[in-house]
ZAVEX-969479 format. One line per field, with one value per residue (C-alpha): chain; x, y, z. Coordinates in nm, 2 decimals. Example, Ala and Ser with C-alpha at 12.3 -4.5 7.8 and 13.67 -1.06 7.14 Angstrom:
<atoms>
c <- c(A_A)
X <- c(1.23_1.37)
Y <- c(-0.45_-0.11)
Z <- c(0.78_0.71)
</atoms>
This chain:
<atoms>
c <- c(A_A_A_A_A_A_A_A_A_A_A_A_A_A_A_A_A_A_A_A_A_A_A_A_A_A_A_A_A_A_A_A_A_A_A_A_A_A_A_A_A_A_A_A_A_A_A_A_A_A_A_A_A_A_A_A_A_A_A_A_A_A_A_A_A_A_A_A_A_A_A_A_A_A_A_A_A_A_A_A_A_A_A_A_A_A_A_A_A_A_A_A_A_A_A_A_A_A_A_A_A_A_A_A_A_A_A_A_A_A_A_A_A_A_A_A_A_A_A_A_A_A_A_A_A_A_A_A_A_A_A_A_A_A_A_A_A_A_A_A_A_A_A_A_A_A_A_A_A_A_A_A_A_A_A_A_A_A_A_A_A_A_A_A_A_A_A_A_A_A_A_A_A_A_A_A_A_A_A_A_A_A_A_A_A_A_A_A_A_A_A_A_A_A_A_A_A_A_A_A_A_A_A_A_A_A_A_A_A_A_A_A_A_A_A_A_A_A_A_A_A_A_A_A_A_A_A_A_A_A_A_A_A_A_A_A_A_A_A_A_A_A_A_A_A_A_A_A_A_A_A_A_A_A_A_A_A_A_A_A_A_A_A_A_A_A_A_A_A_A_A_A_A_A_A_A_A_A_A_A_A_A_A_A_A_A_A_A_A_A)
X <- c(-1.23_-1.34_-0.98_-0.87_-1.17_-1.08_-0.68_-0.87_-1.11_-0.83_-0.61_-0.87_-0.89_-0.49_-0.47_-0.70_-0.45_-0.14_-0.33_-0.43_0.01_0.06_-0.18_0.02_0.34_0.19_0.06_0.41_0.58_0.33_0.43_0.80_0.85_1.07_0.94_0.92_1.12_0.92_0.58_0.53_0.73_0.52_0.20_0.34_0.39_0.05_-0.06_0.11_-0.10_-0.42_-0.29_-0.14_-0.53_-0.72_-0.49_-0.60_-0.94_-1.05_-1.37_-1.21_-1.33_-1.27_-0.87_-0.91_-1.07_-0.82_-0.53_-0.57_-0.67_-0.29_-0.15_-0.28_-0.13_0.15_0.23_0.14_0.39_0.65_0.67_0.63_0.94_1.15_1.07_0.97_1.40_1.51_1.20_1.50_1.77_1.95_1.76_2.02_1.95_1.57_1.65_1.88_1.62_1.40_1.62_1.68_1.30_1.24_1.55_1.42_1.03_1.18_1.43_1.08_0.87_1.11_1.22_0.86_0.67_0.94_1.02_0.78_0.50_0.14_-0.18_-0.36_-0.77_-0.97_-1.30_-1.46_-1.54_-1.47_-1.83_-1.94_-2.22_-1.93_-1.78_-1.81_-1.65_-1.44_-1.34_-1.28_-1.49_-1.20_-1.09_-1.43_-1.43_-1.10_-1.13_-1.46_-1.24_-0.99_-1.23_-1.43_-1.15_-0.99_-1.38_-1.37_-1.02_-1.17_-1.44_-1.22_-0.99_-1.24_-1.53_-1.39_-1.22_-0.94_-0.88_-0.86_-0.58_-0.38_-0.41_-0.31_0.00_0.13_0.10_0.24_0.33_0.45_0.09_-0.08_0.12_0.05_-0.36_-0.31_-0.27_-0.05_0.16_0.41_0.05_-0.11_0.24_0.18_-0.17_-0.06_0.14_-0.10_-0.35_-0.05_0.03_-0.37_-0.39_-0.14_-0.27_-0.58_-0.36_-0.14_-0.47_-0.59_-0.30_-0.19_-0.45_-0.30_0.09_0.09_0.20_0.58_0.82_0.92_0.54_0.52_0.84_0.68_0.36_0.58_0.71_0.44_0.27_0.56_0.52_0.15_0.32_0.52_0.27_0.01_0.22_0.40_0.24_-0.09_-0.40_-0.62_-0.31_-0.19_-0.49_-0.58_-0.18_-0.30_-0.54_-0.30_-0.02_-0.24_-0.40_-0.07_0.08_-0.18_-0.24_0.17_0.25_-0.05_0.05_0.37_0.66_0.52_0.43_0.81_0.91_0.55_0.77_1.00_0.65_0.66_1.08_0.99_0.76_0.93_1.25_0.99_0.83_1.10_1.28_1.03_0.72_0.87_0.56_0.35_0.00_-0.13_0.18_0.25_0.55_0.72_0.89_1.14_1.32_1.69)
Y <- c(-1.79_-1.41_-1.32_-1.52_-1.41_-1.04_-1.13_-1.25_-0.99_-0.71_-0.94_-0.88_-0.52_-0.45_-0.68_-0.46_-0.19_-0.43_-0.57_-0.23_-0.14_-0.46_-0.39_-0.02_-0.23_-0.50_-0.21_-0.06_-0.41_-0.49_-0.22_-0.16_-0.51_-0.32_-0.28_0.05_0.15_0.44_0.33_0.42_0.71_0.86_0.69_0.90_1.24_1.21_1.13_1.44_1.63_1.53_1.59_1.99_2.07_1.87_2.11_2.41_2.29_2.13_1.87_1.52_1.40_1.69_1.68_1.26_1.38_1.65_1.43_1.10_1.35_1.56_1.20_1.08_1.40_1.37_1.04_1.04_1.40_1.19_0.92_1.18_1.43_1.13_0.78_0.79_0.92_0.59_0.36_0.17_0.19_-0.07_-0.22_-0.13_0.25_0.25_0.05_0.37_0.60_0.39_0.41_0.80_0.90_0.67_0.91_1.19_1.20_1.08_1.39_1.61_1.48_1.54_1.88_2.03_1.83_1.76_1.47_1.46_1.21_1.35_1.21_1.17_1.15_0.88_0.97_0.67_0.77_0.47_0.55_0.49_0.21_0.03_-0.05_-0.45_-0.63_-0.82_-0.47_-0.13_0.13_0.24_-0.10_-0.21_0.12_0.11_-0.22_-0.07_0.20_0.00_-0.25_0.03_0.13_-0.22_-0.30_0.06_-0.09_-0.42_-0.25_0.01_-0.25_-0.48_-0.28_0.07_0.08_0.27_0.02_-0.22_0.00_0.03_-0.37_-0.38_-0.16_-0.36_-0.71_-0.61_-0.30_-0.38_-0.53_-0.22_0.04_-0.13_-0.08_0.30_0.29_0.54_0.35_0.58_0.79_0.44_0.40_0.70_0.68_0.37_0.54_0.80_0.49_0.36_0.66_0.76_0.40_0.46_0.78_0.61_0.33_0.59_0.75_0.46_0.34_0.65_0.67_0.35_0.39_0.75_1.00_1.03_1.03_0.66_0.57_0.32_0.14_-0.14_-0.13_-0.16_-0.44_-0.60_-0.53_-0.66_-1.00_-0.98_-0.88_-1.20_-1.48_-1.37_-1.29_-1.01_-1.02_-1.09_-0.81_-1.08_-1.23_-0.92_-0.84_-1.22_-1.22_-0.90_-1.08_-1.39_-1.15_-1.01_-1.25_-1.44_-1.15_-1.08_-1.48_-1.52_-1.19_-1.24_-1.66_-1.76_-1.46_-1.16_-0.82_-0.73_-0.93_-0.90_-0.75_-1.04_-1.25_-1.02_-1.12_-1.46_-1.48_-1.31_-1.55_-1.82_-1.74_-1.67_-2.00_-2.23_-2.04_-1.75_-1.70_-1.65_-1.84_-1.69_-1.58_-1.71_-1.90_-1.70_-1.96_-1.71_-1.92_-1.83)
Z <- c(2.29_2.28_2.33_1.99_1.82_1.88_1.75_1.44_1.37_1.42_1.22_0.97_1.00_0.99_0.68_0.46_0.54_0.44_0.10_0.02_0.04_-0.11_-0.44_-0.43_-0.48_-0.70_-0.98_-0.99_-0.99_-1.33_-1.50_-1.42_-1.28_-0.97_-0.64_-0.53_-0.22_-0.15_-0.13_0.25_0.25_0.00_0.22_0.50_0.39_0.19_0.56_0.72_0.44_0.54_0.93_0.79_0.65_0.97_1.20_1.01_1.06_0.73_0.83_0.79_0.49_0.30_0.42_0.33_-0.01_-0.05_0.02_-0.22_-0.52_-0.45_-0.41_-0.74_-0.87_-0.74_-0.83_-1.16_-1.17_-0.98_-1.28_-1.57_-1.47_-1.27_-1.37_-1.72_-1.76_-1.62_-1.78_-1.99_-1.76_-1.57_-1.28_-1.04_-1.18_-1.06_-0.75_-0.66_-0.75_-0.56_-0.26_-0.34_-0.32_0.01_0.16_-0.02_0.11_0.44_0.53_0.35_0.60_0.89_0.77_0.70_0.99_1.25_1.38_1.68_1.78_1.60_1.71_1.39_1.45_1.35_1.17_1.36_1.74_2.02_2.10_1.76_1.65_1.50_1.81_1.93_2.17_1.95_1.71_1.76_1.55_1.42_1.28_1.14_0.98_0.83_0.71_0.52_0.38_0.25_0.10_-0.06_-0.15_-0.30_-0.48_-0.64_-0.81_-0.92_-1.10_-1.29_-1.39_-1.44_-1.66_-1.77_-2.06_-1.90_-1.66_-1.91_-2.11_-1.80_-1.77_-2.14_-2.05_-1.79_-1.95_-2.29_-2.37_-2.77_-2.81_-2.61_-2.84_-3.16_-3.08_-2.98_-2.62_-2.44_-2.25_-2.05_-1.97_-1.88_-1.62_-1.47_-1.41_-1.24_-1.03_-0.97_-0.86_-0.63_-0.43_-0.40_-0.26_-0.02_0.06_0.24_0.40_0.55_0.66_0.86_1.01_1.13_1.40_1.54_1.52_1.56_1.31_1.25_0.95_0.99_1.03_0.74_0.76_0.96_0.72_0.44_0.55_0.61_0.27_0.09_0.32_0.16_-0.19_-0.22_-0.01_-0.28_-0.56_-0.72_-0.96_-0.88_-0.71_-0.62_-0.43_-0.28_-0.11_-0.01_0.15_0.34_0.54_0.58_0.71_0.93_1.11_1.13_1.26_1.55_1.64_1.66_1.84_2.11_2.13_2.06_2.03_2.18_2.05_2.06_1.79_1.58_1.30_1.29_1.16_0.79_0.75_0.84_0.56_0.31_0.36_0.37_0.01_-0.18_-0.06_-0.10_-0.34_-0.51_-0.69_-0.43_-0.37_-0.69_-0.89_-1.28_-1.35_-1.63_-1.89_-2.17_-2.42_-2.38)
</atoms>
């Protein structure tokens, strides 16, 4: 009983981090409706950031700090010089500059890091008060990360009127420009959001998986699995498929198919819900007259 109580408390923990990925890929999928490619490449060399400024001996938070506010910055840069020149282009133009900046951040991450195995540290000590028998500090405190992280989101889209703009944006832009908002800023703002978000999951993953330029592939993966159970087009059900992909995850790789084939569990599910719910558990069916 302890032993399946621990698979579903660290199911818990891992699926903040994959929710957290899955709401990066469910803002850019709002306002572009594409999925972008390179969400964990960009998570990973944000995370080889924070390791460049602990390693020249930056306190922790300050390098965490540090890194989401040159993510944010460089996100929002990244859709204002690149992506607002193929905004009306074909989809099969952005899925190749998708596919471009995934290679791109990749070969960046391998040419100024290396390609070696980095420890990243974990700002939450094995010794710390956190620590239970059923969860790791470091899990219990990443999960409180990411869900800080995930509340700050609902408020600001929720109750600022900038948030609200950028929801405006997203859902209809022809309405959103005819009462004065800025779209194209409000898109890359998003984007900003997006790769600050996947700043901190890179963060808190990378103390578990190790720190390498293919570190998010698998994490990816996983958060699009959450993406499409909750919806593509939904926040509430991108986070809420987190915590089902990673409790599923942990239960079936401990149980039933080993922890060699845990990654097989995200394909399985994304083959699953696009076959039989391709709107996800809280997706809206989209009717267009033809």
């Amino acid at each position: 009983m302890e032993a399946l109580l621990h698979q579903i408390v660290s199911g818990l923990a891992n699926g903040c981090i994959y929710g957290s990925v899955a709401l990066a890929l469910v803002m850019i999928y709002q306002s572009t409706h594409h999925i972008n490619f390179a969400q964990g490449e960009m998570a990973t060399f944000s995370t080889f950031i924070a390791w460049a400024l602990i390693q020249a001996g930056w306190p922790y938070w300050a390098a965490f700090a540090t890194t989401v506010a040159i993510s944010f910055a460089g996100g929002l840069l990244l859709q204002r010089l690149v992506l607002r020149q193929v905004e009306k282009a074909p989809v099969l133009t952005n899925v190749i500059v998708f596919i471009g900046l995934l290679l791109i951040f990749n070969a960046l991450s391998g040419w100024i890091f290396e390609h070696t195995l980095k420890s990243f540290p974990s700002p939450f000590p094995k010794d710390s008060v956190l620590a239970s028998r059923y969860v790791s500090a470091h899990e219990l405190g990443s999960a409180a990360v990411m869900l800080g992280v995930l509340g700050a989101l609902f408020v600001f889209f929720r109750l600022t009127p900038l948030g609200l703009a950028m929801r405006a944006a997203a859902q209809n832009p022809d309405s959103a420009r005819l009462v004065g908002i800025r779209v194209s800023w409000m898109l890359a703002l998003g984007w900003g959001l997006a790769a600050a978000i996947g700043s901190v999951a890179g963060m808190m993953i990378a103390p578990v998986v190790f720190l390498d330029p293919n570190m998010m592939a698998g994490i990816l993966l996983y958060g699009f699995a959450a993406a499409l159970l909750g919806g593509i087009d939904s926040p509430l059900g991108a986070v809420v498929g987190g915590f089902v992909v990673g409790v599923l995850e942990n239960l079936l790789g401990a149980y039933v198919i080993g922890t060699e084939l845990k990654l097989s569990v995200a394909l399985v599910l994304i083959v699953a819900t696009l076959t039989l719910r391709p709107n996800g558990l809280f997706g809206k069916t989209v009717v267009s007259r033809v």
